[in-house]
N, C-alpha and C positions, 0 to 999 in steps of 0.2 A: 691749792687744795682741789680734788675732786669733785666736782658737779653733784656725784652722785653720795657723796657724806653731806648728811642731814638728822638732827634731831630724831627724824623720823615719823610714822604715822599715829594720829594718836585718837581718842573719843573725843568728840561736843565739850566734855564736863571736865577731861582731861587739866592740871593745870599747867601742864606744859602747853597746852592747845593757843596760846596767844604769841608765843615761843617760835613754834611749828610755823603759826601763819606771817609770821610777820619776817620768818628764813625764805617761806617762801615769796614775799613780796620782793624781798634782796636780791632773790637768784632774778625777778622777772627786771626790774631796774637798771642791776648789772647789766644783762642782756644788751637791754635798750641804753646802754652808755648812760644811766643815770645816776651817779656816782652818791651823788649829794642826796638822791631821795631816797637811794640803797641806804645811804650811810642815818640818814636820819630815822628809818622806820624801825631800824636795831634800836637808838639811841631811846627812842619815845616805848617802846615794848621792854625795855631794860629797868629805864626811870619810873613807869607804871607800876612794874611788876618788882619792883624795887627786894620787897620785903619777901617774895616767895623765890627772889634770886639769892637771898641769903639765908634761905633754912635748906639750901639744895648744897649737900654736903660732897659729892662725885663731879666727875667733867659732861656729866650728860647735857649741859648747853653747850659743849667744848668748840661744835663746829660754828653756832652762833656767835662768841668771839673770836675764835677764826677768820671770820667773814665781815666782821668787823673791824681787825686789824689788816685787812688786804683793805676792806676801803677806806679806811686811813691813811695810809702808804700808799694808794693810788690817787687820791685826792691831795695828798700833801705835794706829789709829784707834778700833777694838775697845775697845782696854783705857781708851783715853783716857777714853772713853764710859763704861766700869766703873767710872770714879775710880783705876785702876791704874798713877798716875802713873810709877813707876819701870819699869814693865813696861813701859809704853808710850813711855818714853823711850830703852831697850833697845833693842825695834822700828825705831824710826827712827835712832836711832845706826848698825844693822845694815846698814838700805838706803842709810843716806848714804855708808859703807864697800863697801858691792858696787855703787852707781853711778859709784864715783871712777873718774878719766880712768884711774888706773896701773892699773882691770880691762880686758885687752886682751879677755879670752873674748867680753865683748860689743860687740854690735854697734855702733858709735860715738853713730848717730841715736837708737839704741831708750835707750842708756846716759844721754842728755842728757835726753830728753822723762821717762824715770822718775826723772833728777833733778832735773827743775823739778818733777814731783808729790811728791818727797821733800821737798823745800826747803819747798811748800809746806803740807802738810801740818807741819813742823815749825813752820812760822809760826802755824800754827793750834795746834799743840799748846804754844807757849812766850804766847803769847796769852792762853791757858785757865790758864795762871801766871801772869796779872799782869805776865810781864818784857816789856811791849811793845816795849823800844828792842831786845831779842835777836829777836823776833817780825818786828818791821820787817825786820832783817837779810837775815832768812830768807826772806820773801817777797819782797825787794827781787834777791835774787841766783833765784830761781825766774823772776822779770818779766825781767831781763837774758837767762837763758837763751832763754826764750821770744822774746823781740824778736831775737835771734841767729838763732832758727831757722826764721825767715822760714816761719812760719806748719805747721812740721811737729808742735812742741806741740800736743796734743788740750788744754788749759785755762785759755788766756790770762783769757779773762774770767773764769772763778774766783778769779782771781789778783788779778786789778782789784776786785773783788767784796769781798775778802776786804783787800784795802788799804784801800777805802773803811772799812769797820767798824773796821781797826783806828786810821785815820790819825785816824777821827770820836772813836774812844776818846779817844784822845791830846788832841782838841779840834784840830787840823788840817783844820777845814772844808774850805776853800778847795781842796784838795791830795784831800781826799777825795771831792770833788763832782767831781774832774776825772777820779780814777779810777771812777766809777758812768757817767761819760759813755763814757770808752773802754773799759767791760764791754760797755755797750749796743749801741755802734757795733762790737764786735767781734762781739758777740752775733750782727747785724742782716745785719753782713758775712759772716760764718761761722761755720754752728749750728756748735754743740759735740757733740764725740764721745764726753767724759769728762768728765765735773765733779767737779770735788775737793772735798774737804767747807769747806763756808763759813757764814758766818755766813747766818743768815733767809732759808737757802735748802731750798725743801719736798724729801721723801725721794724720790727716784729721779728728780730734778729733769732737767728736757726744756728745751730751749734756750727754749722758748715761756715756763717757770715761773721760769726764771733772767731774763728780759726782766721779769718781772714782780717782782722783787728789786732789778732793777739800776732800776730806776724807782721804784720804793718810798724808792731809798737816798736817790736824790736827790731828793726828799720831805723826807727828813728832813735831808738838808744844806742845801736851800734856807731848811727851817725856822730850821735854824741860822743860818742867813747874814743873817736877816731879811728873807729875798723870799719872801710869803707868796702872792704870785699865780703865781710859777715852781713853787711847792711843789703848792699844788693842782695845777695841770695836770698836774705828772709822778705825783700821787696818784692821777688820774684815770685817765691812760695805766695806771699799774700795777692799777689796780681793773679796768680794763677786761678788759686781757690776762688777770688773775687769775683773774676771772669766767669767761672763756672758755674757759681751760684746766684750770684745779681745782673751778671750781665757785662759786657763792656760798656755801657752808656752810662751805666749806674754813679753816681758820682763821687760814691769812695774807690769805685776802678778806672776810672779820672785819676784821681787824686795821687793813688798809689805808684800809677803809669806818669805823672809830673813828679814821684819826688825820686825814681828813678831817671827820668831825662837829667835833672838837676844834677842827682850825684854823680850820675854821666860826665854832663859840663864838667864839674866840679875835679872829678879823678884825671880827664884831659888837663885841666890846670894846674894841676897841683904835677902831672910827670911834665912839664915844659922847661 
């Protein structure tokens, strides 16, 4: 969401005014990477105000939940990261319960687009447990939202991104090489605004680095597939883009420049 949606400005007497101050304690916390004291000063101005939160009939605190389900989904991603499974299953339990439809306070659009980020991110977090067919679930109703809302989601291709790896896990090539194609084509069609965390994608990733993932992927699904001349070319294309925007030192253009020496070897062996 934008910096600049806010509640807005209000009087002293206001009873929105503890509302106001406590969005703006969030925005200052965020800032300062303080996730946890963002996320508790909603929580404590929520709980207080308990009773004047439920005679407010419209979304006018809509950005205040808002901003409490981005730091729930970034705190759950936190902890996942810490190894603090239970905590972080907490996190995401929290935002899938304040993006549900029955919250009227928010705004309907802002309510669905940080449910397809909640969804996915839980695919990624039940993933990182091995339970892939609950992971699938998860991402599969994130991809529905997102194709519903006709292009208002900021993360379609994260989404595709993040099915390709898990569908490949599974051993669903075929299915996974079709999701690496329409990250690409989404990618190609409309950079992204947000990217959700996904597999072998570099930190503060730019729609340029995620082109160069979604190429990679399908590298390595063609590899799968046994089409070792569609695998180079998309190795290439992702070496290319990689190059260009991280660098060659960078360590997924490494990476992509070793699984092309490989299929190298590999195609040498296989004509002898």
């Amino acid at each position: 969401m934008d910096e600049s949606d806010t509640i807005g400005t209000v009087g002293p007497d206001d009873p929105l005014q503890p509302f106001v101050e406590a969005e703006r304690e969030f925005i200052e916390f965020q800032a300062a990477g303080d996730h946890d004291s963002a996320v508790r000063t909603v929580e404590t101005v929520l709980r207080a105000e308990q009773a004047t939160v439920q005679q407010m009939q419209d979304t006018v605190l809509s950005t205040l939940f808002e901003r409490l389900a981005v730091g729930y989904n970034t705190l759950g991603m936190k902890s996942l990261k810490e190894g603090n499974v239970q905590e972080s299953c907490r996190f995401f339990e929290k935002a899938e319960a304040l993006t549900d439809p029955a919250n009227l306070h928010m705004n309907a659009e802002s309510r669905l687009v940080l449910r397809a980020v909640t969804y996915n991110n839980m695919g990624c977090f039940y993933k990182s447990m091995s339970k892939l067919h609950t992971a699938l679930q998860y991402l599969r109703k994130a991809q529905k939202i997102e194709e519903r809302s006709r292009g208002k989601c900021q993360n379609p291709a994260g989404t595709h991104l993040n099915l390709c790896a898990l569908l490949s896990q599974m051993g669903k090539h075929h299915e996974a090489l079709q999701h690496a194609q329409l990250a690409l084509k989404t990618l190609e069609d409309r950079p992204q605004k947000f990217e959700p965390e996904m597999d072998g994608a570099p930190v503060g990733s730019s729609s340029e680095s995620l082109i160069c993932v979604a190429y990679f992927n399908m590298g390595a699904e063609y590899e799968h597939l046994k089409r070792p001349d569609e695998a180079r070319h998309a190795y290439q294309r992702a070496h290319q883009n990689c190059v260009a925007e991280l660098g060659n030192a960078h360590p997924l253009s490494q990476q992509i420049q070793n699984c092309l020496a490989e299929l190298k070897a590999k195609t040498k062996r296989g004509s002898r």
